[in-house]
TORFI-791583 format. One record per residue (C-alpha): residue number from 1; residue in three letters; x, y negated, z. Coordinates in Angstrom, 2 decimals. Example, Ala and Ser with C-alpha at 12.3 -4.5 7.8 and 13.67 -1.06 7.14 Angstrom:
BEGIN
> num | residuo | xx | yy | zz
> 1 | ALA | 12.30 | 4.50 | 7.80
> 2 | SER | 13.67 | 1.06 | 7.14
// end
This chain:
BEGIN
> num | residuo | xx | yy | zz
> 1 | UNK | 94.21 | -90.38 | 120.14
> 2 | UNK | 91.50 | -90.62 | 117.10
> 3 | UNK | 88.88 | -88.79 | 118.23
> 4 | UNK | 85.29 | -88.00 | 116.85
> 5 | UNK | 82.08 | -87.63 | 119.65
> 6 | UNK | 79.74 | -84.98 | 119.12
> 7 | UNK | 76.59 | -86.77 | 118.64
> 8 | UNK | 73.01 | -85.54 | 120.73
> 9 | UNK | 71.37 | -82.79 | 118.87
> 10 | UNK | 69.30 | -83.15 | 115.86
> 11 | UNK | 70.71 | -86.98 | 115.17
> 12 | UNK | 73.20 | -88.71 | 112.64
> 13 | UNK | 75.14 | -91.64 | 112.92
> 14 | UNK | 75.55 | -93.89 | 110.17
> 15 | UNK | 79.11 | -94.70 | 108.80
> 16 | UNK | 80.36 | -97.63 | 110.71
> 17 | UNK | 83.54 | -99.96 | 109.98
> 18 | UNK | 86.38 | -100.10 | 112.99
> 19 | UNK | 85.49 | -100.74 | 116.11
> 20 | UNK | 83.26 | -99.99 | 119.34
> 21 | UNK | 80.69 | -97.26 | 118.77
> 22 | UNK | 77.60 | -99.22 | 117.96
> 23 | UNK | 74.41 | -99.10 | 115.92
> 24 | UNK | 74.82 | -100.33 | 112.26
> 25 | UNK | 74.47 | -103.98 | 112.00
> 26 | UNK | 73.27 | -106.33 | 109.16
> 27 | UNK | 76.69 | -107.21 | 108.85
> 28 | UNK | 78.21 | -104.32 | 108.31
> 29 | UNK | 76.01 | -103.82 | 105.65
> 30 | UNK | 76.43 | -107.11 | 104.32
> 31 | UNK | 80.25 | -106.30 | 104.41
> 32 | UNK | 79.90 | -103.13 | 101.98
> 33 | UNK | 77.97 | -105.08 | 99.33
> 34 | UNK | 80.96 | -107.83 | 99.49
> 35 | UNK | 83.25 | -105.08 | 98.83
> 36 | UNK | 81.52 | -103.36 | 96.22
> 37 | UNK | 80.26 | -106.83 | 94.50
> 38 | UNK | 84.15 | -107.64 | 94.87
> 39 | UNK | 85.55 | -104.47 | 93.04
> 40 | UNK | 83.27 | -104.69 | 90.39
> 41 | UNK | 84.42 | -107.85 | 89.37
> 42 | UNK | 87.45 | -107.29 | 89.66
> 43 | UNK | 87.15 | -104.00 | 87.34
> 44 | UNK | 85.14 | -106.33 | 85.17
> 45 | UNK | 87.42 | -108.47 | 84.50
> 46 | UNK | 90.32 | -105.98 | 83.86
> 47 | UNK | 87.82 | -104.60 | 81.49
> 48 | UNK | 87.24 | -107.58 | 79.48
> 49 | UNK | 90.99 | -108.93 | 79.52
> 50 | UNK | 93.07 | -105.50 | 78.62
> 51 | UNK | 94.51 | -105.99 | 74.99
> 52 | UNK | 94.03 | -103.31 | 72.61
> 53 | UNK | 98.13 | -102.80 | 72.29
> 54 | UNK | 100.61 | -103.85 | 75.04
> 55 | UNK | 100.00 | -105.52 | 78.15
> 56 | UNK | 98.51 | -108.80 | 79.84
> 57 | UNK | 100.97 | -111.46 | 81.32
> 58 | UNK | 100.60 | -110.27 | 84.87
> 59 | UNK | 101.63 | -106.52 | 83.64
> 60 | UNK | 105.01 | -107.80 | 81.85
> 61 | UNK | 105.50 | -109.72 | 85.06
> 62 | UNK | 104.84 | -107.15 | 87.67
> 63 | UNK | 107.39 | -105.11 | 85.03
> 64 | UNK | 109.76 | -107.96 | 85.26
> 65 | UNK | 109.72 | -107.88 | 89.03
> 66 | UNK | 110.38 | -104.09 | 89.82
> 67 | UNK | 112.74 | -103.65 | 86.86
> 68 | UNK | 115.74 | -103.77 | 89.23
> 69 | UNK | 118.43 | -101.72 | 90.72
> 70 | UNK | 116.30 | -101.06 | 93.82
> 71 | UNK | 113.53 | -100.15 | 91.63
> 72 | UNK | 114.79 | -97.94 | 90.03
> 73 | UNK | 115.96 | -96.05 | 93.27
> 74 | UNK | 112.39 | -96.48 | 93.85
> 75 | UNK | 111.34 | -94.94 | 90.64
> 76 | UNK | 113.54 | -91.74 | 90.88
> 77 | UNK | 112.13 | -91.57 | 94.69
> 78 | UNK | 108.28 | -91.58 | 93.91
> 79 | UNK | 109.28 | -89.20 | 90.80
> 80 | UNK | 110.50 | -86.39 | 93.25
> 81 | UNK | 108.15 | -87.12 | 95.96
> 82 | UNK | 105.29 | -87.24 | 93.58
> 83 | UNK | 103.85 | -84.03 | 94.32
> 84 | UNK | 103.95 | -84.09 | 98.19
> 85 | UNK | 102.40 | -87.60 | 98.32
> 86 | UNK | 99.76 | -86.04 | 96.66
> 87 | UNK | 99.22 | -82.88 | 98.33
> 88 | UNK | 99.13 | -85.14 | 101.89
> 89 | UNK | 96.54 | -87.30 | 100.78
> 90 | UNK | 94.64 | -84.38 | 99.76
> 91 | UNK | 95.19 | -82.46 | 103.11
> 92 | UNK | 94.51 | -85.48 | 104.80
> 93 | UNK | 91.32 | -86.42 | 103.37
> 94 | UNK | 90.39 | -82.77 | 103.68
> 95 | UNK | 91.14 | -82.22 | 107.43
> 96 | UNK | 89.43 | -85.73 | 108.31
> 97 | UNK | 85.90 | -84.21 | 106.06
> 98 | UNK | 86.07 | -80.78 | 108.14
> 99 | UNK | 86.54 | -82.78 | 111.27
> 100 | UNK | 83.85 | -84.67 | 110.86
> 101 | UNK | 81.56 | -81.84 | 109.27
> 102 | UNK | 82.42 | -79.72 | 112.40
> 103 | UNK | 80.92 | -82.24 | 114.69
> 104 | UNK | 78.05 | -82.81 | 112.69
> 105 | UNK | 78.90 | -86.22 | 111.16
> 106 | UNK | 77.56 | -85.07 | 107.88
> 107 | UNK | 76.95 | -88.72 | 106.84
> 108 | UNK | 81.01 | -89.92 | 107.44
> 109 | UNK | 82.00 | -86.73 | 105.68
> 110 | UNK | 79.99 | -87.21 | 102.67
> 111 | UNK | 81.00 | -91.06 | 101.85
> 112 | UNK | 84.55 | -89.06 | 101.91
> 113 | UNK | 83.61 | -86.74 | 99.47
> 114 | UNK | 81.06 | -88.51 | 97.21
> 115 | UNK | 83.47 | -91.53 | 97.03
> 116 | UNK | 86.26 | -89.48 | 95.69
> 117 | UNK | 83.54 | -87.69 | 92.96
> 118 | UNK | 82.13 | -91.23 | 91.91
> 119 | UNK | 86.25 | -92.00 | 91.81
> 120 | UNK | 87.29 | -89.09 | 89.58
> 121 | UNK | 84.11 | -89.39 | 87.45
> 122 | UNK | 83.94 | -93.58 | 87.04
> 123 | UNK | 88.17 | -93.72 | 86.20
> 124 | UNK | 87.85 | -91.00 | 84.30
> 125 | UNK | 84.69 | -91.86 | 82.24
> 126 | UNK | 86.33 | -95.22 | 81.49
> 127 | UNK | 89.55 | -93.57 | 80.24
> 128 | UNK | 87.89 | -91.80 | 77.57
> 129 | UNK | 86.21 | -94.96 | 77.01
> 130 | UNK | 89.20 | -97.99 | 77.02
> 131 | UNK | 91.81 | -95.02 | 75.62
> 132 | UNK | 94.29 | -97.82 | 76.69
> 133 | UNK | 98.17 | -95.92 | 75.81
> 134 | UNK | 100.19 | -96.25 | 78.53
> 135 | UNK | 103.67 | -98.20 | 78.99
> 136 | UNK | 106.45 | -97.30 | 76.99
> 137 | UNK | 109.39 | -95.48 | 78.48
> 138 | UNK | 107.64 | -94.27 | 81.40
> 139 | UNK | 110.30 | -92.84 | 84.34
> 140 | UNK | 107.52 | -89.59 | 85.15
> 141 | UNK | 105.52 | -87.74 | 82.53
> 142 | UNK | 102.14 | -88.26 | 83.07
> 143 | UNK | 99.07 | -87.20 | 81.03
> 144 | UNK | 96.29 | -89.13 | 78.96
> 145 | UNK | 94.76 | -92.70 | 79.07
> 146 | UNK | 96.29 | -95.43 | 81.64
> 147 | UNK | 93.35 | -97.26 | 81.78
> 148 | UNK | 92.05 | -97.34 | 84.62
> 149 | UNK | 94.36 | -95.65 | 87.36
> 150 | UNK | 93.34 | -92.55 | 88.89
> 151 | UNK | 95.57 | -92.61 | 91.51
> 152 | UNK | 95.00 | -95.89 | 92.37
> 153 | UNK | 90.99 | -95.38 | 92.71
> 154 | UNK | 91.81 | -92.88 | 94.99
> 155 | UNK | 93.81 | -94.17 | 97.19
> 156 | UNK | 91.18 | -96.53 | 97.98
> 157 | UNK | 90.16 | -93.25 | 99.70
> 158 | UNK | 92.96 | -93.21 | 101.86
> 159 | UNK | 92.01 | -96.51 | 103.31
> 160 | UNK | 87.40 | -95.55 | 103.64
> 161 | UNK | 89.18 | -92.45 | 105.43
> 162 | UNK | 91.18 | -94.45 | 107.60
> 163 | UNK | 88.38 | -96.69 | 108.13
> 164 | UNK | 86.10 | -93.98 | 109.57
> 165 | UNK | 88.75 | -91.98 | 111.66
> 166 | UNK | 89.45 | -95.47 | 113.53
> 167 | UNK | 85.77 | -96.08 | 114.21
> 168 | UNK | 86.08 | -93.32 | 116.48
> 169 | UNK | 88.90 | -94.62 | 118.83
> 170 | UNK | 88.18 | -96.86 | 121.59
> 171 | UNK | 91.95 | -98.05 | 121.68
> 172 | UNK | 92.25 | -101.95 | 119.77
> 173 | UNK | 95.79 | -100.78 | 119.00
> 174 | UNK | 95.32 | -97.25 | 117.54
> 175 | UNK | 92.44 | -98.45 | 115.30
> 176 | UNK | 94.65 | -101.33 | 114.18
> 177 | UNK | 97.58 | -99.25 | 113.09
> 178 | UNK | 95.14 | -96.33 | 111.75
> 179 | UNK | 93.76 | -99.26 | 108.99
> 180 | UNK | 96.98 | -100.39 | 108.42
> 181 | UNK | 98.50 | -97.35 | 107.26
> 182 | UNK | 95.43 | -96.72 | 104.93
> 183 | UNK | 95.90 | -100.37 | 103.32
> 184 | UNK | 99.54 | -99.79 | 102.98
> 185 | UNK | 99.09 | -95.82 | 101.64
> 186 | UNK | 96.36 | -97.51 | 99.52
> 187 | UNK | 98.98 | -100.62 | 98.18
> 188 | UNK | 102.27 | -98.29 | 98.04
> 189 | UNK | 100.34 | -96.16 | 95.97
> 190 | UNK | 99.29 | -98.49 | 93.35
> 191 | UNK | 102.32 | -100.43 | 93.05
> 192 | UNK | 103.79 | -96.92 | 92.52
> 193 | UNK | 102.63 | -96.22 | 89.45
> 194 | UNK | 104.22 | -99.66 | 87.90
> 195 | UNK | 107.47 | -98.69 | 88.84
> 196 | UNK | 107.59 | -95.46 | 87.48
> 197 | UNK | 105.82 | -97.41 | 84.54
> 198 | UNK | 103.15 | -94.80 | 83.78
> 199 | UNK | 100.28 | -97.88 | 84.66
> 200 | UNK | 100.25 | -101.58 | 83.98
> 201 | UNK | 99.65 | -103.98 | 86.77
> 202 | UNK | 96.30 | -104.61 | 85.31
> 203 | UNK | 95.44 | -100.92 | 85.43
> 204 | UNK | 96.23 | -100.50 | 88.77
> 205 | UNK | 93.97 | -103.67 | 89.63
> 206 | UNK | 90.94 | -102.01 | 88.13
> 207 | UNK | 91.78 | -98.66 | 90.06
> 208 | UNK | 91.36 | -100.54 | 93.08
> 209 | UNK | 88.21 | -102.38 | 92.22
> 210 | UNK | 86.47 | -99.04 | 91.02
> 211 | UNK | 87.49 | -97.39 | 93.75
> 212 | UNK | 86.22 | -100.16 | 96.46
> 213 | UNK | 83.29 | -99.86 | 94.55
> 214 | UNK | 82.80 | -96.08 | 94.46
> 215 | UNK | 83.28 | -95.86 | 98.18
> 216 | UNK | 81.36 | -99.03 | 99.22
> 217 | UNK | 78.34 | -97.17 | 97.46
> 218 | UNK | 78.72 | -94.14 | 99.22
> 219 | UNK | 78.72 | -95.78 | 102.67
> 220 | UNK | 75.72 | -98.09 | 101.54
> 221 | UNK | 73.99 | -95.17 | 100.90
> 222 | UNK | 74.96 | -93.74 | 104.06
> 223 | UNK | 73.95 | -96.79 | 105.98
> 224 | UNK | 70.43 | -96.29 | 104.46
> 225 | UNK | 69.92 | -92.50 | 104.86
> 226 | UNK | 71.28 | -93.06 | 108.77
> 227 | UNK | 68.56 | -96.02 | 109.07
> 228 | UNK | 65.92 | -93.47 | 107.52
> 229 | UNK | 66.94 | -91.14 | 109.62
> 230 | UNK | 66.30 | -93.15 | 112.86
> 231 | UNK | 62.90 | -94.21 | 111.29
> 232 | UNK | 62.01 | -90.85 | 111.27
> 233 | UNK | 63.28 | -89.92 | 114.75
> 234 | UNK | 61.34 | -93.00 | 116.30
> 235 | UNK | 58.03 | -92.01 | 114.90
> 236 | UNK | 58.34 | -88.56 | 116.25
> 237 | UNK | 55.98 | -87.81 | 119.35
> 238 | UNK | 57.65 | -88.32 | 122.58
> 239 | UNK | 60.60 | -90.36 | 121.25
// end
């Protein structure tokens, strides 16, 4: 069972990555930069290689591979199921932030929510920006720019929520299967969006990177407001 300790009164914990409760390490830390270094680059390069018209090699190929029968089952599947995939990631992410908020883990609960903001503002900043069109003959309507994807940033939230709900089981098992449900939730729904063809591949790739990046800041900046934090605490007379 996931569960999240009430902490002693008038402390925070800092935002920690699977595992045993434990103080922050320089690791963990060093960890966060990797993955927010990583995305970047990653988005970077999207960036620079995205074609004004059409798509890159890797997007006709991902195409290529998921035209199929079974994809297009999988296609008219995601198209009905669009709406409740979405509304569970949302209620998810929502219950884990009150969770946490109700037991005083104010610094967990905000690298949930600032992670999706910097999300929803980055992708969407760069859309207006790129104004990439999206495939032609999409299987779902969707809306506006395809570069980068939206959906795909976010579900890098899945997996940062799934990160921090397993930090707080003591069970190897249950914090193994917690992560990888958020990396598959995370993959499934990036790889979504080519086969209903309303992202290229490359799209999708930058999604990931700037969301890796938006939630690897917010836990950085966790990790240094929690360190403050016990700064401040030590110092006080009679710690």
């Amino acid at each position: 069972m996931v569960r999240v300790d009430q902490p002693a009164a008038g402390t925070l914990r800092a935002v920690q990555l699977p595992g045993p409760q434990r103080e922050p390490t320089t690791w963990a830390v060093r960890v966060l930069w990797v993955v927010a270094l990583a995305g970047a680059a990653l988005f970077a390069l999207m960036w620079v290689l995205i074609p004004a018209r059409g798509g890159l090699g890797l997007d006709r190929g991902a195409f290529d591979a998921l035209a199929s029968r079974h994809g297009a089952f999988a296609a008219r599947a995601i198209n009905s199921s669009a709406s409740v995939l979405f509304w569970g990631v949302v209620l998810v992410s929502v219950a884990a932030t009150v969770a946490l908020a109700r037991r005083r883990r104010w610094l967990e609960a905000g690298v949930i929510v600032a992670g999706y903001a910097l999300a929803a503002l980055g992708s969407n900043g760069v859309k207006a920006l790129a104004q990439r069109p999206r495939p032609a003959d999409p299987l779902m309507t969707a809306h506006g720019f395809a570069f980068p994807s939206s959906a795909s940033a976010y579900a890098v939230g899945v997996l940062a929520t799934a990160l921090i709900l397993a930090s707080h089981t003591d069970a190897r098992s249950l914090r193994v299967a917690i992560v990888a449900l958020g990396v598959c939730a995370a993959a499934i729904a990036g790889v979504a969006m080519v086969v209903v063809r309303v992202h290229y591949f490359s799209d999708v790739l930058a999604g990931w990177g700037l969301g890796a990046v938006a939630f690897a800041a917010s836990a950085l900046v966790a990790q240094a407001l929690g360190a403050f934090r016990r700064m401040e605490l030590a110092t006080e007379p009679g710690s």
